[in-house]
DSSP file (Angstrom, degrees, kcal/mol; ACC not computed):
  #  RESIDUE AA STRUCTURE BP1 BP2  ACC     N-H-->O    O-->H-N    N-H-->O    O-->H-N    TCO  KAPPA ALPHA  PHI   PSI    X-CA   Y-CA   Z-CA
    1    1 A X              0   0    0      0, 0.0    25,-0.1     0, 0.0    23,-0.0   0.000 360.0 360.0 360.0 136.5  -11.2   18.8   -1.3
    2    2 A X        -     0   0    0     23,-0.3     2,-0.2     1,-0.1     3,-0.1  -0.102 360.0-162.2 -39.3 148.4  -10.0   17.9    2.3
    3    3 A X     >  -     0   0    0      1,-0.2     4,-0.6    21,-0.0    -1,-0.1  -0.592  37.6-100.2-122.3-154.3   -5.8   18.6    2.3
    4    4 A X  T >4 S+     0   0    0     -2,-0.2     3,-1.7     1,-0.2    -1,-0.2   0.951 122.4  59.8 -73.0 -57.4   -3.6   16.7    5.5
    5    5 A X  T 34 S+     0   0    0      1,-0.2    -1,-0.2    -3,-0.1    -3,-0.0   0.708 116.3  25.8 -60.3 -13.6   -3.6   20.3    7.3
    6    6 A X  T 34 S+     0   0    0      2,-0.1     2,-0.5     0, 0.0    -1,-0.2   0.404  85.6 109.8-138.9  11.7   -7.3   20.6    7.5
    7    7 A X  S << S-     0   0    0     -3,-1.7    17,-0.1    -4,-0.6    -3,-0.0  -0.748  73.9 -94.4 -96.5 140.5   -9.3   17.3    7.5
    8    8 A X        -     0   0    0     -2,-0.5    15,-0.3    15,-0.1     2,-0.3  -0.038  26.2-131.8 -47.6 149.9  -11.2   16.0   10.5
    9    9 A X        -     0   0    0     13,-0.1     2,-0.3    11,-0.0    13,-0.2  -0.613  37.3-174.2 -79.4 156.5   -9.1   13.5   12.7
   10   10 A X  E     -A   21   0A   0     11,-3.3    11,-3.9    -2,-0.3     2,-0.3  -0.841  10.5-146.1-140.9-177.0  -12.3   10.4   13.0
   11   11 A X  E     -A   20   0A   0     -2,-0.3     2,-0.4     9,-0.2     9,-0.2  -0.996  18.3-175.5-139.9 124.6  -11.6    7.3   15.3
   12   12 A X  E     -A   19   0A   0      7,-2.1     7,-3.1    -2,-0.3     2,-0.2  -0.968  28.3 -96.9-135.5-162.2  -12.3    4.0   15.4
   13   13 A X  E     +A   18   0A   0     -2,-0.4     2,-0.3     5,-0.2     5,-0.2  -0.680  29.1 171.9-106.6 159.0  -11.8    1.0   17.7
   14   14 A X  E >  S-A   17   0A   0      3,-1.1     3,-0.6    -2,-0.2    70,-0.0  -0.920  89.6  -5.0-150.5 132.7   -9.0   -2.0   17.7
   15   15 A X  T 3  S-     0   0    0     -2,-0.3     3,-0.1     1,-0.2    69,-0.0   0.778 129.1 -65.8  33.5  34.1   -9.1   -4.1   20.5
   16   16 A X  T 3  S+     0   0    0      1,-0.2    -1,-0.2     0, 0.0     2,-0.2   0.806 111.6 123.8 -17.0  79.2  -11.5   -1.9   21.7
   17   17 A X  E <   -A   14   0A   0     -3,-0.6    -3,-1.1    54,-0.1     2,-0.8  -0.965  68.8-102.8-134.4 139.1   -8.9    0.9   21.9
   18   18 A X  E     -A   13   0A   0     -2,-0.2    53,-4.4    -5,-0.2     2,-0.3  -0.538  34.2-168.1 -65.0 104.3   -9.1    4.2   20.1
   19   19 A X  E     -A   12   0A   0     -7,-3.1    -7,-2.1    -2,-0.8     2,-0.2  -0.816  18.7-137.1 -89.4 135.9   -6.9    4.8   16.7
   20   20 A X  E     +AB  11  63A   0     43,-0.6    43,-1.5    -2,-0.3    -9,-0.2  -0.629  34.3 170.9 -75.6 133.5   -6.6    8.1   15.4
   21   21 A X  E     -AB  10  62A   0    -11,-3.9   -11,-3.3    41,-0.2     2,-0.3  -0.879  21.3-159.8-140.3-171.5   -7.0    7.9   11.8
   22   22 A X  E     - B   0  61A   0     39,-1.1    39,-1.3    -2,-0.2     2,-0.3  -0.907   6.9-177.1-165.5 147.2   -7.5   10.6    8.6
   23   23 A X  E     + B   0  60A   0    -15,-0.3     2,-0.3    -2,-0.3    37,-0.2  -0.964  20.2 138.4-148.6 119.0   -8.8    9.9    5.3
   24   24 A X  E     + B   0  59A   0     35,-1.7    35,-1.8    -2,-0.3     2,-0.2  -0.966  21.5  79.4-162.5 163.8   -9.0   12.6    2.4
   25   25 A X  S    S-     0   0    0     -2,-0.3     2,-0.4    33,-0.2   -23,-0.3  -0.716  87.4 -32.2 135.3-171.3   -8.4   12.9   -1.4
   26   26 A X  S    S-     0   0    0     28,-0.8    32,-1.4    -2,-0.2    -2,-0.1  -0.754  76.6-108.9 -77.1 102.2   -9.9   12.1   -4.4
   27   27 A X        +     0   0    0     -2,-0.4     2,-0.3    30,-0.2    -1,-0.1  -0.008  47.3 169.6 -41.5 140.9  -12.0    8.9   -3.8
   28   28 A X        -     0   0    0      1,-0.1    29,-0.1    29,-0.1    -1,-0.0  -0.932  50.3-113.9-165.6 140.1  -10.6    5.8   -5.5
   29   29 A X  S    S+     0   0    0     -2,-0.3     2,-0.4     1,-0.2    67,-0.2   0.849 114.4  39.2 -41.6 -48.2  -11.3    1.8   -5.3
   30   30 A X  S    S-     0   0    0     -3,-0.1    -1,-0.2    67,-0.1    67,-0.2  -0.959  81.4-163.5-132.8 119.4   -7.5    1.5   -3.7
   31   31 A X        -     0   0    0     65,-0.5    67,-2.0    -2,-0.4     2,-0.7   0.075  27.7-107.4 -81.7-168.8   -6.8    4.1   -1.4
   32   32 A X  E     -c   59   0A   0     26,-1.8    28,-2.1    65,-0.1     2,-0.8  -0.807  30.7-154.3-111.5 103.0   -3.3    4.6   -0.6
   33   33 A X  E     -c   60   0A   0     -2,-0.7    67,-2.0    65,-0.3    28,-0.2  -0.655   6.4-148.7 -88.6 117.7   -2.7    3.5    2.9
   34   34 A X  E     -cd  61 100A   0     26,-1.0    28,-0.6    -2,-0.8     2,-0.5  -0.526   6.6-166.0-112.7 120.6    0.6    5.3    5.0
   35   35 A X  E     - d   0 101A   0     65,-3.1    67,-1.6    -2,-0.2    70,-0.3  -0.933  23.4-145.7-106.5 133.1    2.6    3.3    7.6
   36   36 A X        -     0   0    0     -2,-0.5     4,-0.1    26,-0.3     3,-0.1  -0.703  18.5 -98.6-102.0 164.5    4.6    6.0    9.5
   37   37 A X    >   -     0   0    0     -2,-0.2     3,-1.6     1,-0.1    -1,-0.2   0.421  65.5 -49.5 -79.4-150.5    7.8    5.6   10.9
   38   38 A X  T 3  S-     0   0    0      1,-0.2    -1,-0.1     3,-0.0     3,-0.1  -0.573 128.1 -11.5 -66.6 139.9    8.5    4.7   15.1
   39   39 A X  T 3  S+     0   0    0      1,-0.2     2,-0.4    -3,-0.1    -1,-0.2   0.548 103.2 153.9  82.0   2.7    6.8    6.6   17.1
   40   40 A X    <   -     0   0    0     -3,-1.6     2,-0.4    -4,-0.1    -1,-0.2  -0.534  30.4-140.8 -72.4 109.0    6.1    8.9   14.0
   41   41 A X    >>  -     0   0    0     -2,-0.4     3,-3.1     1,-0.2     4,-0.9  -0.660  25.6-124.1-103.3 157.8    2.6   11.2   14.1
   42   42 A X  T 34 S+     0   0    0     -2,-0.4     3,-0.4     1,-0.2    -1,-0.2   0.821 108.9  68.4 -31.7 -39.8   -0.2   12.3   11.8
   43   43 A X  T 34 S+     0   0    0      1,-0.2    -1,-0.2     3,-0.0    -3,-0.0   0.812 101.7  37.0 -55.7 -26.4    0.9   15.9   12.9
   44   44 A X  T <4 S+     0   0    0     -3,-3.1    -1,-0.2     2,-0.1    -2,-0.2   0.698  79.7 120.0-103.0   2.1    4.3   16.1   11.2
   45   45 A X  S  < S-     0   0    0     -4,-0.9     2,-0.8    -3,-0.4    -3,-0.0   0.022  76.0 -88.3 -53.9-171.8    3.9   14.4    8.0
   46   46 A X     >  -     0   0    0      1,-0.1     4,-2.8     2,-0.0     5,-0.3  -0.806  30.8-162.2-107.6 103.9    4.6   16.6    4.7
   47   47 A X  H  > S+     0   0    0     -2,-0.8     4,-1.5     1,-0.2     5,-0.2   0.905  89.4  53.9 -76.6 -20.3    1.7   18.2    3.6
   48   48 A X  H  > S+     0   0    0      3,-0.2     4,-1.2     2,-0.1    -1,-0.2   0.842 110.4  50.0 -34.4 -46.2    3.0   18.9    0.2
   49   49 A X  H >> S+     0   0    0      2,-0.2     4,-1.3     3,-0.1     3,-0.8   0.987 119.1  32.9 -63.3 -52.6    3.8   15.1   -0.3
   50   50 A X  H 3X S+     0   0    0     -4,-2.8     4,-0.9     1,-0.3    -3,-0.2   0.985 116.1  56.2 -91.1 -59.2    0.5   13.6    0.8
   51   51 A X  H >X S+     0   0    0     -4,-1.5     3,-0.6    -5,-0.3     4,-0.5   0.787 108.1  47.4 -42.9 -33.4   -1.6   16.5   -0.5
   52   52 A X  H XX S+     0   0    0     -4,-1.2     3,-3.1    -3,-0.8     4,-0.7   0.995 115.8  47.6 -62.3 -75.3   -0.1   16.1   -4.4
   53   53 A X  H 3< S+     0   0    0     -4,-1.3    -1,-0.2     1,-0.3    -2,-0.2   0.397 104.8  63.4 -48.6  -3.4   -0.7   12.3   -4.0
   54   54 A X  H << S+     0   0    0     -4,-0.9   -28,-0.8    -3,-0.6     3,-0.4   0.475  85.3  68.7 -84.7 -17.0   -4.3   13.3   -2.6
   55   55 A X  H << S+     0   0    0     -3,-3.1    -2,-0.2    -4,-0.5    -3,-0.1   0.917 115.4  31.6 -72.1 -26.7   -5.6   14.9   -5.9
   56   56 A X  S  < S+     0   0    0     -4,-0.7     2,-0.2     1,-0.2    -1,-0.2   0.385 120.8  19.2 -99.9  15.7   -5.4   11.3   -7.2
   57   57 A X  S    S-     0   0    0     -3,-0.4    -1,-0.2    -4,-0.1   -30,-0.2  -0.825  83.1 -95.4 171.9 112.3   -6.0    8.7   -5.0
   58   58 A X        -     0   0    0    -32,-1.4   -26,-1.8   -33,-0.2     2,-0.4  -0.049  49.4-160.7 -27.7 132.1   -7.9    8.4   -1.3
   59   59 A X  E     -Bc  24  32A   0    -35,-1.8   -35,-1.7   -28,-0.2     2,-0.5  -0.981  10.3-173.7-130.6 147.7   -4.7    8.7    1.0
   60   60 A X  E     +Bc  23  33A   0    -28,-2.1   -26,-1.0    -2,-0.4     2,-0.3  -0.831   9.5 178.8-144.5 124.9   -5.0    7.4    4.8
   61   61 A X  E     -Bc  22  34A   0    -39,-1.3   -39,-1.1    -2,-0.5     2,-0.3  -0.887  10.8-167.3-148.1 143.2   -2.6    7.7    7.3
   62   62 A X  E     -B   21   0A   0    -28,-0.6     2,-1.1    -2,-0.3   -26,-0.3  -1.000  20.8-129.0-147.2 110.2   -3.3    6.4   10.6
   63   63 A X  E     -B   20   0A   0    -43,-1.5   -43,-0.6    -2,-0.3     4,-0.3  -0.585  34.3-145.5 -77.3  98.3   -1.8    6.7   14.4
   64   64 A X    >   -     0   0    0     -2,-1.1     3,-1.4     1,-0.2     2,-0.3   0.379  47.5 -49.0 -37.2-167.3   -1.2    3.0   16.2
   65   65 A X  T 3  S+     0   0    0      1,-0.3     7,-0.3   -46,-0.1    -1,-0.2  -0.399 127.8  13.2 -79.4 143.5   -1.5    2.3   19.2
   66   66 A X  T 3  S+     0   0    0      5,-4.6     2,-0.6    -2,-0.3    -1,-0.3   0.541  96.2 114.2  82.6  -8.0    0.3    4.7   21.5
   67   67 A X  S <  S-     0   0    0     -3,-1.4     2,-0.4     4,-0.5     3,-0.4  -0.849  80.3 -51.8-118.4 115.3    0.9    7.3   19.0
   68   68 A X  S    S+     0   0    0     -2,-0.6   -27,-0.1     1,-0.2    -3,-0.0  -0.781 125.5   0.9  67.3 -92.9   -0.7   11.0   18.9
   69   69 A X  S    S+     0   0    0     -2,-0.4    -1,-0.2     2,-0.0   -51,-0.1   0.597 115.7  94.8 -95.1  -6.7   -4.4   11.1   19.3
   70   70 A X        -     0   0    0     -3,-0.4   -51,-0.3     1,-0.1    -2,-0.1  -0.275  65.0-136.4 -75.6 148.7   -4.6    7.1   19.6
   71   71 A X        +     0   0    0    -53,-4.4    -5,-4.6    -6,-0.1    -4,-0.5  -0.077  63.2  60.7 -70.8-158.1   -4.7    4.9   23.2
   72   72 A X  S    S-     0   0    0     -7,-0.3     2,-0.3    -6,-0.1   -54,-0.0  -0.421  87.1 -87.9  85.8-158.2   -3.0    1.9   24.0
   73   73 A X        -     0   0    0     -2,-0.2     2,-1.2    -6,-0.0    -6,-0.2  -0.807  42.0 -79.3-152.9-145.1    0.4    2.0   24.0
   74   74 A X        -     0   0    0     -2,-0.3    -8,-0.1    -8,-0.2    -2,-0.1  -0.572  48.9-135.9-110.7 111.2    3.1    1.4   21.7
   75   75 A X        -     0   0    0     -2,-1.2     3,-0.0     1,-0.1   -11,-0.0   0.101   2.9-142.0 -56.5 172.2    3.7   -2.5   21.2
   76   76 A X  S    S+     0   0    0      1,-0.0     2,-0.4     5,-0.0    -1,-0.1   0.040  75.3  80.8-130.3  12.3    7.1   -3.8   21.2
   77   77 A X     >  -     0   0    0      1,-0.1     4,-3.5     2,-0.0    -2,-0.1  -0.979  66.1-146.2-138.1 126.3    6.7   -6.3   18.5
   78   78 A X  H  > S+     0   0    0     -2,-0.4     4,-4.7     2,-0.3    -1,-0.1   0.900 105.4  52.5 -46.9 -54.2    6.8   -5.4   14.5
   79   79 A X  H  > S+     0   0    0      2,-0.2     4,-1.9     1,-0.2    -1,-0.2   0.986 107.1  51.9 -57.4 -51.0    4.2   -8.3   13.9
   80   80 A X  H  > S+     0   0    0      2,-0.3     4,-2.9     1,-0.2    -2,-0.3   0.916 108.7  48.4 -45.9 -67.4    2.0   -6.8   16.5
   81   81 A X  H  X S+     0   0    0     -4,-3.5     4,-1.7     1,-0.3    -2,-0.2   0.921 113.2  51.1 -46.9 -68.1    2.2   -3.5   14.8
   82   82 A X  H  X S+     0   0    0     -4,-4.7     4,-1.8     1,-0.2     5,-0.3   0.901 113.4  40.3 -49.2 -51.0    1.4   -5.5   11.4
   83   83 A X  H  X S+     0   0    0     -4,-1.9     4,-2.7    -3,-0.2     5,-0.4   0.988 113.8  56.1 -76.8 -43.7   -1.9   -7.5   12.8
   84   84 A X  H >X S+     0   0    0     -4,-2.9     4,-1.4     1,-0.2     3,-0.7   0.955 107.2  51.3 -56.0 -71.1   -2.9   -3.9   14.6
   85   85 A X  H 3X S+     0   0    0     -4,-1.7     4,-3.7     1,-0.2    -2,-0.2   0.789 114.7  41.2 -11.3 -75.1   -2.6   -2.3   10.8
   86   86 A X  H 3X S+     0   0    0     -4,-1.8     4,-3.3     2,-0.2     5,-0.3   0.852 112.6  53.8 -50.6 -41.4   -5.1   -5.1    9.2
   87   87 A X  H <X S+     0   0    0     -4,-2.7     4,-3.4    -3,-0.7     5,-0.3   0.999 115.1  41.6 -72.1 -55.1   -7.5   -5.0   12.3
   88   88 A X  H  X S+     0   0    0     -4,-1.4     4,-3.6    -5,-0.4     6,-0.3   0.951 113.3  49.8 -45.3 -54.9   -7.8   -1.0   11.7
   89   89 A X  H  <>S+     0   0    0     -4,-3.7     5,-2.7     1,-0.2    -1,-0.2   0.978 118.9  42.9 -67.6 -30.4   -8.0   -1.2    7.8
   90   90 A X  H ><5S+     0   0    0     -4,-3.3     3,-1.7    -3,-0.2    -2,-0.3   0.958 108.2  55.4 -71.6 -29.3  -10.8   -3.8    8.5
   91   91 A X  H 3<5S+     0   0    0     -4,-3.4    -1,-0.2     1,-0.3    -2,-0.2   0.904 111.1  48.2 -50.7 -42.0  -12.3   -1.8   11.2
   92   92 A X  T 3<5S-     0   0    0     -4,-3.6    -1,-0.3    -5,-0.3    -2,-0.2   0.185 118.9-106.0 -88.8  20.2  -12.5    1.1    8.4
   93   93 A X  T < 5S+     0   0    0     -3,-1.7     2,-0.7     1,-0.3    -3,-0.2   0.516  70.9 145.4  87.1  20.6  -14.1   -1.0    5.7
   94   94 A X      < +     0   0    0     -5,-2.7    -1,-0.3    -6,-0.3    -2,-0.1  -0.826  21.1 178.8 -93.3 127.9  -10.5   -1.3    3.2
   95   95 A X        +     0   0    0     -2,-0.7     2,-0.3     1,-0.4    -1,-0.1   0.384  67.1   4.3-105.1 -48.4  -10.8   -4.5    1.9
   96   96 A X        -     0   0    0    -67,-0.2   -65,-0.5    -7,-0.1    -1,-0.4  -0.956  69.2-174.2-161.9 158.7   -7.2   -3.8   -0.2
   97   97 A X  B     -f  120   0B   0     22,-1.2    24,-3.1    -2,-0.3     2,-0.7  -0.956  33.0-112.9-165.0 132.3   -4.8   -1.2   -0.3
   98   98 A X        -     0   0    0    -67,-2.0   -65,-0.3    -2,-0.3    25,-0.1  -0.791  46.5-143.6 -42.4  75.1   -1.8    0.3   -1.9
   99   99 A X        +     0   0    0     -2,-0.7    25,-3.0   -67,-0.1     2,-0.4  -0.237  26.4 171.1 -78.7 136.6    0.8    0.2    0.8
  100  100 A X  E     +de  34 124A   0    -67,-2.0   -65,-3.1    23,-0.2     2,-0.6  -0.842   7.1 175.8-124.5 110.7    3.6    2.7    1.7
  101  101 A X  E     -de  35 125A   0     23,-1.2    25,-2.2    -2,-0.4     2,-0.4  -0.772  18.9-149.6-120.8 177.1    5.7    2.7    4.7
  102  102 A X  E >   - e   0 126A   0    -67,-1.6     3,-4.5    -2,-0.6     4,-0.3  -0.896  54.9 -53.6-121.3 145.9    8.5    4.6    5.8
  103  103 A X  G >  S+     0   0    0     23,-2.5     2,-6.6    24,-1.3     3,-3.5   0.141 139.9  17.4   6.6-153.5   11.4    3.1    8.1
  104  104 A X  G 3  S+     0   0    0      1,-0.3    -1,-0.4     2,-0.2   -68,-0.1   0.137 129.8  55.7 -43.6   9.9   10.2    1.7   10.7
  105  105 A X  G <> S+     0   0    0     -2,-6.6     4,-0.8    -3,-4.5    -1,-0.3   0.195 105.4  66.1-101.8  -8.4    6.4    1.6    8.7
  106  106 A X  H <> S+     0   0    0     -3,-3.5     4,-0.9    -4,-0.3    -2,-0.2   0.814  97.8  43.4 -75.8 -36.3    8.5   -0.2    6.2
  107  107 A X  H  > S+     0   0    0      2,-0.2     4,-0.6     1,-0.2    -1,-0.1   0.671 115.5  45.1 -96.7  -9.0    9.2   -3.0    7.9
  108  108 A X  H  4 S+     0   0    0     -5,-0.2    -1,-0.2     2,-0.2    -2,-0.1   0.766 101.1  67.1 -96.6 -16.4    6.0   -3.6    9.4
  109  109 A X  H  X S+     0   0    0     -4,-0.8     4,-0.8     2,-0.2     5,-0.2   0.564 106.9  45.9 -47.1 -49.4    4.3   -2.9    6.0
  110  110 A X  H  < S+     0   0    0     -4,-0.9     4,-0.3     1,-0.2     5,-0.2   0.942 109.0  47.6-101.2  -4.2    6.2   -6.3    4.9
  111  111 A X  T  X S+     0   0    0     -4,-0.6     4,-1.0     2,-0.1     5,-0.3   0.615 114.5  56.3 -77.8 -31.1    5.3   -8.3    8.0
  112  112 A X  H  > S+     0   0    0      1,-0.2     4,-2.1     2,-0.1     7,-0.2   0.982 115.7  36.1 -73.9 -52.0    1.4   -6.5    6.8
  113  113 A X  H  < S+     0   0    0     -4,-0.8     4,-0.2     2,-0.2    -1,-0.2   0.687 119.4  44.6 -73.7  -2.1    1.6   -8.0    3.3
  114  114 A X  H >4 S+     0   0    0     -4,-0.3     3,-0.7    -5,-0.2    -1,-0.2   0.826 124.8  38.5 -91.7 -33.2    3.3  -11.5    4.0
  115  115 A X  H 3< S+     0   0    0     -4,-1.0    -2,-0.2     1,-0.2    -3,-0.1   0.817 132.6  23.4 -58.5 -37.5    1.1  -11.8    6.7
  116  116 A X  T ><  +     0   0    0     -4,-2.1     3,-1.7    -5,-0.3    -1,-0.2  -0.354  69.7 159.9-127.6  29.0   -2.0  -10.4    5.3
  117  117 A X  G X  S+     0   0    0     -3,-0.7     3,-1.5     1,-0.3    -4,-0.1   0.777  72.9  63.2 -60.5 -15.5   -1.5  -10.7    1.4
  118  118 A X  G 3  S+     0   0    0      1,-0.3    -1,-0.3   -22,-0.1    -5,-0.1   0.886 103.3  57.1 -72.2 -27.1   -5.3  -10.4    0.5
  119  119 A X  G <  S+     0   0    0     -3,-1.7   -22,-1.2    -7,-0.2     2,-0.6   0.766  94.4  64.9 -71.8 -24.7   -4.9   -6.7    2.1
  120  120 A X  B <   +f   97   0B   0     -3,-1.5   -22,-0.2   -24,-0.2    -1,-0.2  -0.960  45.8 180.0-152.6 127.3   -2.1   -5.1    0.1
  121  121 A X  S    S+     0   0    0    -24,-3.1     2,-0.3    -2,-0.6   -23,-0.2   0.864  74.9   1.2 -78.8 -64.6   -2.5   -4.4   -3.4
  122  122 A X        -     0   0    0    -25,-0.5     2,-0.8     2,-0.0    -1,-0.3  -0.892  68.1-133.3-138.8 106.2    1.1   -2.8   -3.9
  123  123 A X        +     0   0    0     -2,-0.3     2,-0.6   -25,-0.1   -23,-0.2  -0.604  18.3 176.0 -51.9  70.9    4.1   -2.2   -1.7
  124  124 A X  E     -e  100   0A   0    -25,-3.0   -23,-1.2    -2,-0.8     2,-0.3  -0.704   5.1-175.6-109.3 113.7    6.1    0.6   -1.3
  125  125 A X  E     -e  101   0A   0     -2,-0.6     2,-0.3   -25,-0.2   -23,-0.2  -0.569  10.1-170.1 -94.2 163.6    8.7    0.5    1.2
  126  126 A X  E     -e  102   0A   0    -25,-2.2   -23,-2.5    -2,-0.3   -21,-0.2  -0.940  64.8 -12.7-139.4 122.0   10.7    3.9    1.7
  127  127 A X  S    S+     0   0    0     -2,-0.3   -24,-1.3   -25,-0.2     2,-0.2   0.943 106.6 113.7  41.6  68.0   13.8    4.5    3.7
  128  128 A X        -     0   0    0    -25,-0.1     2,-0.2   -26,-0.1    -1,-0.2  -0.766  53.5-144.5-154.0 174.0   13.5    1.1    5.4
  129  129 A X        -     0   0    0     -2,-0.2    -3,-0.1     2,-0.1     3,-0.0  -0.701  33.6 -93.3-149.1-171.3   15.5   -2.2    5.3
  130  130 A X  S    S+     0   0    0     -2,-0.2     2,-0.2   -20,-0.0    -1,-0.1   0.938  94.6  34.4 -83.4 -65.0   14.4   -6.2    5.5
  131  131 A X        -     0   0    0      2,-0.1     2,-0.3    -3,-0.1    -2,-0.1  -0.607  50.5-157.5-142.0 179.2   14.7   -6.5    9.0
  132  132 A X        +     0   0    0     -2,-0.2     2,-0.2   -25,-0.1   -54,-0.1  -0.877  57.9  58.2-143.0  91.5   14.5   -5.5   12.4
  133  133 A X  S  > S-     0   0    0     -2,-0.3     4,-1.5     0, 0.0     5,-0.3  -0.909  87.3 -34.9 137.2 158.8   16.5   -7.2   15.2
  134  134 A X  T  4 S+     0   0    0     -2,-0.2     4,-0.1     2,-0.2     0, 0.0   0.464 122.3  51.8   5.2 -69.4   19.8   -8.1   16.5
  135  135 A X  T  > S+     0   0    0      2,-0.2     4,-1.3     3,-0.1     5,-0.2   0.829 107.4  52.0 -81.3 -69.1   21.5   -8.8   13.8
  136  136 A X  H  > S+     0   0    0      1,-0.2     4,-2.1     2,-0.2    -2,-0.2   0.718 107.6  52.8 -57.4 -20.2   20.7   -5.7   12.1
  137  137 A X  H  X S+     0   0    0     -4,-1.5     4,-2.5     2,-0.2    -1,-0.2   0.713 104.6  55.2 -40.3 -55.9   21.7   -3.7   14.8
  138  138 A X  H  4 S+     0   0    0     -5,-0.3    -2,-0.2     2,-0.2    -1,-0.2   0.801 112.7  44.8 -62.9 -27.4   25.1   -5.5   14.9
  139  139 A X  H >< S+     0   0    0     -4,-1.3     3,-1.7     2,-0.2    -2,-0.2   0.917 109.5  49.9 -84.7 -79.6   25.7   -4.7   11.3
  140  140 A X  H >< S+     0   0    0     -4,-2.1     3,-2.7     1,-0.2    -2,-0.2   0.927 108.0  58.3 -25.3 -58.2   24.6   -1.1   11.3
  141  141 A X  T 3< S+     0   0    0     -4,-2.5    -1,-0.2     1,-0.3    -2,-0.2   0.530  99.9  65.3 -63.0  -0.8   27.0   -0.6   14.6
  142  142 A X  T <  S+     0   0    0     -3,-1.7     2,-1.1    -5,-0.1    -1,-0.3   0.231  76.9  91.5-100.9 -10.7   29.8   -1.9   12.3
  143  143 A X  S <  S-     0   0    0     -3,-2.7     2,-0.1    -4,-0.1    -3,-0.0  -0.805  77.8-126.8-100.7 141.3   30.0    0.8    9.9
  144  144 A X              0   0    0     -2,-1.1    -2,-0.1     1,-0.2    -1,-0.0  -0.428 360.0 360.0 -76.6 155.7   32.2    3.1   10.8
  145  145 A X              0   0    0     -2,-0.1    -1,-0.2     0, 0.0    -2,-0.1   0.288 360.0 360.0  76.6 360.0   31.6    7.3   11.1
């Protein structure tokens, strides 16, 4: 079986721009699809995590635009990032998906399922919060230490 460290990078096109993507595991009807955090690449993830979760379940983890092997460059809007996600899982033939993201792949993972419910099966945000903005910023800058 393919692990993270050792499965082909493949490509397709988005706006006919190249995303880097990787798909390996144990084939399954709803793969698990991995939003990473900003600026976050296919190279550093944790091959322990996503290899244990590959013995059971198709895992796919993906670079947007502007990040690692992909073009473009890296949008500046959270929504953007969500409709780039959907065009890519349709581009690769996923029809629905388990979703996970991490920070900043968390909050654009819930802009992918409100936006895109027919796409996402199940959510799982991880070390992420609601919203992205202003506001949160102002809040965050408020705690002291």
């Amino acid at each position: 079986m393919a692990t993270l460290q050792n499965v082909q990078t493949r490509f397709t096109s988005v706006d006919r721009l190249k995303i880097a993507y990787r798909r390996f595991g144990k084939q399954s009807t709803l793969p698990l699809f991995y939003i990473n955090h900003l600026r976050g690449s296919m190279d550093t993830l944790d091959p322990l995590l996503f290899n244990t979760i590959a013995k059971n379940r198709e895992v796919i983890i993906y670079g947007s635009f502007g990040i690692g092997h992909s073009e473009g460059t890296v949008p500046d809007s959270t929504s953007v990032m969500a409709s780039i996600a959907a065009k890519f899982l349709a581009a690769i033939g996923v029809v629905q998906a388990d979703v996970i993201g991490f920070s900043m792949g968390g909050g654009i993972a819930q802009i992918l399922a409100w936006d895109y419910p027919q796409l996402v099966h199940k959510l799982i945000l991880a070390g992420t919060q609601s919203a992205i903005g202003e506001g949160v910023v102002t809040v965050v800058a408020s705690i002291p230490g």
